[in-house]
C-alpha positions in Angstrom: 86.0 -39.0 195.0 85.6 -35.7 196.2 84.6 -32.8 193.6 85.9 -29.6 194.3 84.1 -26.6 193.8 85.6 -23.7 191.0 85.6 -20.0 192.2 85.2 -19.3 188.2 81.7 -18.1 188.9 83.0 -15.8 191.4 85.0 -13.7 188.8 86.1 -10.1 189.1 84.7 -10.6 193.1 86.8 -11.2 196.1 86.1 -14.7 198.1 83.2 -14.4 200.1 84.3 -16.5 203.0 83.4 -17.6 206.3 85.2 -18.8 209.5 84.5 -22.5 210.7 85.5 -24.1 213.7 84.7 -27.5 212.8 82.8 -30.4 213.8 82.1 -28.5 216.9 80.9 -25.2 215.8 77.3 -24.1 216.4 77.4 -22.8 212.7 77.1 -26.0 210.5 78.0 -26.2 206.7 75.1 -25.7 205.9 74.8 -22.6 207.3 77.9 -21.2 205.8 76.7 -21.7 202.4 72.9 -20.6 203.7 75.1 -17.4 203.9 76.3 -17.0 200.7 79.8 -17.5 201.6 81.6 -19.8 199.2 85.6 -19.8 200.8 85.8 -21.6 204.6 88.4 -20.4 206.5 89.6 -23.3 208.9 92.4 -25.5 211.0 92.7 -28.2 212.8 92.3 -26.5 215.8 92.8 -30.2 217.7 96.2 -30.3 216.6 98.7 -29.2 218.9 100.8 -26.5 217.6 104.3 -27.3 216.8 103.3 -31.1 215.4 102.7 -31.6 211.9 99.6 -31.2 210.4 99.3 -34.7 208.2 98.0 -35.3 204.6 95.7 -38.1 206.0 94.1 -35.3 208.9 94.0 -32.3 206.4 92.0 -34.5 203.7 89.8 -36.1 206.0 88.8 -32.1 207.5 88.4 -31.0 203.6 86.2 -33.6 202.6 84.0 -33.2 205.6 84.0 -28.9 204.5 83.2 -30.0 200.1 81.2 -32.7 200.3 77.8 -33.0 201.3 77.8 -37.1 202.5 74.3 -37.3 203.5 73.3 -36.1 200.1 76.3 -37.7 197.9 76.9 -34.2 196.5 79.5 -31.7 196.5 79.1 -28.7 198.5 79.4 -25.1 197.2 82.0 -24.4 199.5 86.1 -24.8 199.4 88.8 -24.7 201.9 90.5 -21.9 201.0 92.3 -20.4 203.9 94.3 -21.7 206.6 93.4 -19.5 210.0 95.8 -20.6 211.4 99.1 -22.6 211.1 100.1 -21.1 214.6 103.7 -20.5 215.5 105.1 -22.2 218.1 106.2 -19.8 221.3 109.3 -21.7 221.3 110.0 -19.8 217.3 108.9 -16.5 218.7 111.2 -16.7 221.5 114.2 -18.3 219.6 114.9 -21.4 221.7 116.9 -24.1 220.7 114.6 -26.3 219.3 112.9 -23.7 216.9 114.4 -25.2 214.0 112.8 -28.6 214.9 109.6 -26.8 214.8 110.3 -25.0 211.9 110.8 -27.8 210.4 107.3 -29.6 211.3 105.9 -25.8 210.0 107.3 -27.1 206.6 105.9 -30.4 206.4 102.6 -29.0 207.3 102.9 -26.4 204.8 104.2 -29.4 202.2 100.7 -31.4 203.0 98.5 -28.1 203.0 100.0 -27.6 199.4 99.8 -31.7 198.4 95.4 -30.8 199.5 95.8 -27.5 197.5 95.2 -25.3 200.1 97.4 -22.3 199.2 96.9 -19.2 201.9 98.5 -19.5 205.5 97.3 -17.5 208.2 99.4 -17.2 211.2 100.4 -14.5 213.9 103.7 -13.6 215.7 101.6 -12.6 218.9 103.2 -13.4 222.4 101.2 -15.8 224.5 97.4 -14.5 224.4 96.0 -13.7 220.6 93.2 -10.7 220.1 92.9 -9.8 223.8 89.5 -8.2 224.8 87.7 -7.4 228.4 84.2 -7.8 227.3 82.8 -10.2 225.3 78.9 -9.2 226.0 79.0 -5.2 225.6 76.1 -4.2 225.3 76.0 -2.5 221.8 73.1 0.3 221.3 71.1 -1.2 219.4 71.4 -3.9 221.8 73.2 -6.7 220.6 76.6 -7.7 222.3 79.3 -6.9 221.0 83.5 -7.5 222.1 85.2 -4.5 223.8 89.0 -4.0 224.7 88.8 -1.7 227.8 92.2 -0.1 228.3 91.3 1.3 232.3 90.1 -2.7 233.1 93.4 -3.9 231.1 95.3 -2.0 233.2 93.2 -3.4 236.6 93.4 -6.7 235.9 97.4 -6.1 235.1 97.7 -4.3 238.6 95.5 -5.8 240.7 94.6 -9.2 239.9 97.2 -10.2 237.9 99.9 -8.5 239.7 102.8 -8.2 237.1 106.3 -7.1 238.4 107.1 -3.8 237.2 103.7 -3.3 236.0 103.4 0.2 237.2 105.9 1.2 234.7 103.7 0.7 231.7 100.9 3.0 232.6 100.8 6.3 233.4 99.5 8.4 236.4 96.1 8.8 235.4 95.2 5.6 234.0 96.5 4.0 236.7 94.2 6.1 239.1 91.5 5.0 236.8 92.4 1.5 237.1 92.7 1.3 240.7 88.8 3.3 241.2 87.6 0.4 238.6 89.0 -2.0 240.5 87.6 -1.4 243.4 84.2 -1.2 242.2 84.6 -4.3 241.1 83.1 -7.7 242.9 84.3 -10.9 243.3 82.3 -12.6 240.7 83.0 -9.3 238.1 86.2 -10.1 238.7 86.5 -13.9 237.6 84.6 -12.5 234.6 87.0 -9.9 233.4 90.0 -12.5 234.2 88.1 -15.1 231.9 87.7 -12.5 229.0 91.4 -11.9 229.0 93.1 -15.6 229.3 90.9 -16.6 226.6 93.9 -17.7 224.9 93.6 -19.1 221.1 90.4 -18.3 219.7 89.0 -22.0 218.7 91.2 -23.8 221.2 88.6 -23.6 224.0 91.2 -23.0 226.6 91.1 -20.7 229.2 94.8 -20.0 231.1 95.0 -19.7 234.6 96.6 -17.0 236.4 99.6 -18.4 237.1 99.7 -20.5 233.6 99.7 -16.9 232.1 102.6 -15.5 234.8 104.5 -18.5 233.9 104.3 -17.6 230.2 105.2 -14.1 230.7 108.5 -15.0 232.3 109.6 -17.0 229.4 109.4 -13.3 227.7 111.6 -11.6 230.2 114.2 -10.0 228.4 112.7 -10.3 224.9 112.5 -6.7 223.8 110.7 -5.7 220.6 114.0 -5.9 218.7 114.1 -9.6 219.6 110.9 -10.5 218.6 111.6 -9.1 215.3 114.8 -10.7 215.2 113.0 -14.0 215.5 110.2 -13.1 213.1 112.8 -12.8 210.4 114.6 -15.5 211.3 111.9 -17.4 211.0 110.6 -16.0 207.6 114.0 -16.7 206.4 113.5 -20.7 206.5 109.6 -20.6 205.9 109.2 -18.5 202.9 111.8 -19.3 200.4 110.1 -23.1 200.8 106.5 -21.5 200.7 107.5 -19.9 197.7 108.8 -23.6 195.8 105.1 -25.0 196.9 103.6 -21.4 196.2 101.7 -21.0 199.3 101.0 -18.0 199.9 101.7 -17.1 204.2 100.1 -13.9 205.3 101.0 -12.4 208.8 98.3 -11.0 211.1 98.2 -7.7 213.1 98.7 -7.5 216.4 95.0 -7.0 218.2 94.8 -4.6 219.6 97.9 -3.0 217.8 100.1 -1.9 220.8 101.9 -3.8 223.3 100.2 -5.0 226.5 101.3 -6.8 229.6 104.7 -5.9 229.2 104.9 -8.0 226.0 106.5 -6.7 222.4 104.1 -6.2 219.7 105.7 -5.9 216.2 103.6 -6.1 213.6 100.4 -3.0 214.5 101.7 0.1 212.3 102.5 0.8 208.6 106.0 0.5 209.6 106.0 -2.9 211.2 104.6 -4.4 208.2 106.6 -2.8 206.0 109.2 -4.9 208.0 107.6 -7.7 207.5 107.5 -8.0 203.7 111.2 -6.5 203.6 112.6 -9.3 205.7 112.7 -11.5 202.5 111.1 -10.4 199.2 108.9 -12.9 197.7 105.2 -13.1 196.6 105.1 -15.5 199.2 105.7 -13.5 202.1 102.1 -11.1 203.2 99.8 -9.7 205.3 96.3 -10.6 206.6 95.1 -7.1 206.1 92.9 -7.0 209.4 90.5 -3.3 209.7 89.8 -4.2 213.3 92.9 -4.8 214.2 94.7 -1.8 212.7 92.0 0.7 213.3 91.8 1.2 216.9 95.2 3.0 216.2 94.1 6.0 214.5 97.7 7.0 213.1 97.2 3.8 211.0 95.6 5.0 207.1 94.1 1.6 206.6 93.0 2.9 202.7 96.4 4.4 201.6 98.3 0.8 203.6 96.3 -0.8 201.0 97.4 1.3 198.1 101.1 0.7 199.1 101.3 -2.7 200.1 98.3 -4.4 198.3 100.3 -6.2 196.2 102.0 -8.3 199.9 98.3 -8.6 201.0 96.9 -12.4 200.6 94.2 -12.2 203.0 91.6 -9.7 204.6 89.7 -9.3 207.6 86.4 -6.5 207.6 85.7 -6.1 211.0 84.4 -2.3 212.6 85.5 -0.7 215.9 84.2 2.5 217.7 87.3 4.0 219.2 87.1 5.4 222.5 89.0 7.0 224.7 92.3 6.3 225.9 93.0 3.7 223.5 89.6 1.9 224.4 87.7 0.4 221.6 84.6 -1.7 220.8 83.9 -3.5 218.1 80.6 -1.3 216.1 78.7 -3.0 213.2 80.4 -3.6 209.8 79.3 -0.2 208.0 79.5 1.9 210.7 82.2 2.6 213.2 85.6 4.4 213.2 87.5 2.7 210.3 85.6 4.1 206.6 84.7 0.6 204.9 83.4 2.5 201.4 87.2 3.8 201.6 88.6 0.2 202.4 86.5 -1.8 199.8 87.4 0.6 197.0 91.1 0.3 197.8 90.8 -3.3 197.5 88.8 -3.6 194.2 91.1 -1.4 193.0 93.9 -3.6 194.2 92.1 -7.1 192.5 91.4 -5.2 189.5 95.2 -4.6 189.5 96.3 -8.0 189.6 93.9 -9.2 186.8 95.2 -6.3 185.0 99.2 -7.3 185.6 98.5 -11.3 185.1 98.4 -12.2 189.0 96.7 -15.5 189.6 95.3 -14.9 192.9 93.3 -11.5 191.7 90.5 -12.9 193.6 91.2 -12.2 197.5 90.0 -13.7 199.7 87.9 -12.1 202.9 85.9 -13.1 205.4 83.5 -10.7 207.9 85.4 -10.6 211.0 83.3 -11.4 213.8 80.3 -10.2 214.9 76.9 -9.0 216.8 75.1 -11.5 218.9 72.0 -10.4 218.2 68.0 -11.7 217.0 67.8 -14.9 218.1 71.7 -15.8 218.7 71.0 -13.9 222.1 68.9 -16.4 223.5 72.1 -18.8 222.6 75.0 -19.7 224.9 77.5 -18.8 222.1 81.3 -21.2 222.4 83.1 -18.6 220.4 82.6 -15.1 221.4 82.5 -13.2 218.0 81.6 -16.3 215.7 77.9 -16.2 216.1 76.0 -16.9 213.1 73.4 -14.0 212.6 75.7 -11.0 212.7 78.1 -12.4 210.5 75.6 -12.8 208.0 74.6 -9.4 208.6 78.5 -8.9 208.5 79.0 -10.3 205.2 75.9 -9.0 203.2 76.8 -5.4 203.9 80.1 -6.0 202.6 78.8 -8.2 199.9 76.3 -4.9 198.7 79.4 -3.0 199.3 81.9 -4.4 196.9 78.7 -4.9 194.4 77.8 -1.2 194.9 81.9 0.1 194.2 82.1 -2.1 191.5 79.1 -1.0 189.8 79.7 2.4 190.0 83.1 2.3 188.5 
């Protein structure tokens, strides 16, 4: 019988979580609770999206996360968030068969609520999810780091990958840029940078190919951003009102980074866009993964004041830093330090839990996990399998914000 672990002890705090990859991470349980971190944040990454997720395979995954088998104990830890439940393309495009697949969304989301598992993560992302160039920049204190570079975007776009119409979705300068980075650029350098990009689903461990990705960005020919939103609330429309009976709570990710690329639709990166989102259909069901690294490269988004309007829609968060750069390039900076003000995040959050407690809200307690991190100490000697996910700078990560929250809270 497993023995699950109570988040009582954890009151008036957020969820101190941590993603897991599973069986195949190189951050073991043990670890994770090492850290401090009492929520995992998880999915069965080895089933293919668009088939249902089964009471037997979800069980199995949660027994492995809460209980300790070599000891015969339970774990301090507890499945608490499902990152992610991915959408099938075929949804986000509006074939014919999206209400098949909706349908096996349900039936996943039926057994994730039979294992009391009760937040959803998902994203409404075209093809590729976060999308970066580098995934070793060297940071300056010199630990690598993940970069989005806008000028070798655009040079892989034109050059390498060489969209149709591509041309049309840069302007003069960067694509002057793009074409001098390009050609400074060897053969090998250039394998590289391809790599970075057709990463695909983080936790997958698939890489596309070139024409794997053309192929995909075909099937989005003629899907403008209207379109995609079209779909989106389509698909809210048959997924939330059923969440809402098994009160699972779905929260929608940020586009990352938060503006279109490739020629693809992005519709959910600005105040606005999620304001769509939760106005599609009303219901304590329907949120946002509040995500500061994906919203802060754009600097017209107030990430503080987003959480003083739409707190109340937002089920899960995500405190990642980024350095902005120029011309929309970014790179991901340590948790405390960076572009996006984290004192002004965490108060607007503990505000918002205090809120709920205040009004009667069950799910006060937010969850959060540190969103990626350095590869630094003695992770650099490591090949790391998933770029961001290394151990050491998570815990970093995650006892900054830990101190953070304690700090704010204390001083209110």
């Amino acid at each position: 019988m497993v023995v699950l672990v109570h988040l009582a002890e954890f009151e008036m705090s957020m969820i101190q979580s941590w993603r897991w990859y599973g069986p195949n991470d190189d951050v073991i349980l043990s670890d994770i609770e090492q850290a401090g971190a009492c929520g995992v944040v998880h999915a069965l990454h080895h089933v293919p999206v668009g088939e249902v997720w089964t009471v037997s395979e979800i069980e199995e995954r949660k027994r492995l996360i809460e209980w300790d088998a070599s000891k015969g104990v339970p774990r301090n830890l507890k499945w608490v968030v499902v990152e992610s439940l991915n959408v099938h393309e075929n949804i986000k495009k509006g074939l014919a068969d999206r209400d098949e697949l909706i349908a096996n969304y349900k039936e996943s989301l039926k057994n994730l609520a039979a294992c009391g598992i009760q937040f959803i993560c998902y994203n409404f992302m075209p093809v590729l999810d976060w999308t970066r160039t580098d995934l070793s920049f060297k940071y300056k204190d010199g630990s690598k780091a993940l970069r989005f570079d806008s000028v070798a975007l655009a040079a892989f776009d034109l050059f390498i990958l060489k969209r149709k119409r591509a041309a049309d979705n840069y302007d003069s300068d960067l694509k002057e840029k793009a074409n001098i980075y390009f050609k400074k650029l060897s053969a090998k350098e250039c394998i590289t940078l391809t790599r970075n990009i057709l990463q695909g689903v983080p936790g997958s461990g698939s890489v596309l190919t070139l024409d794997e990705f053309r192929s995909y960005l075909k099937l989005y020919e003629g899907i403008t951003k209207e379109k995609l939103r079209e779909n989106l609330k389509y698909f809210l429309q048959q997924i939330i009102p059923f969440a809402q009976e098994l009160n699972i709570k779905l929260c929608c990710h940020p586009d990352d980074p938060p503006h279109s690329i490739f020629g693809l639709p992005r519709i959910v990166s600005t105040e606005e866009d999620l304001n769509y989102l939760v106005e599609s259909v009303k219901s304590p069901s329907n949120g946002i993964t509040f995500c500061t690294g994906s919203l802060g490269p754009n600097p017209e988004n107030d990430l503080p004041g987003i959480i003083n309007r739409l707190g109340e829609y937002i089920h899960f968060v995500h405190l990642r830093n980024i350095q902005r750069e120029e011309s929309g390039s970014f790179h991901e900076a340590d948790h405390l330090d960076g572009s996006v003000d984290m004192y002004k995040v965490m108060s607007a959050l503990v505000k918002e839990c205090d809120k709920r407690k205040e009004n009667g809200r069950s799910d006060y307690q937010i969850p959060f996990r540190p969103d990626h991190g350095h590869q630094m100490l003695d992770d650099l000697k490591k090949e790391i399998k998933f770029h961001g996910y290394s151990a050491i700078g998570r815990l970093r990560g995650l006892a900054e914000l830990r101190g953070l929250e304690e700090g704010i809270r204390r001083n209110n």
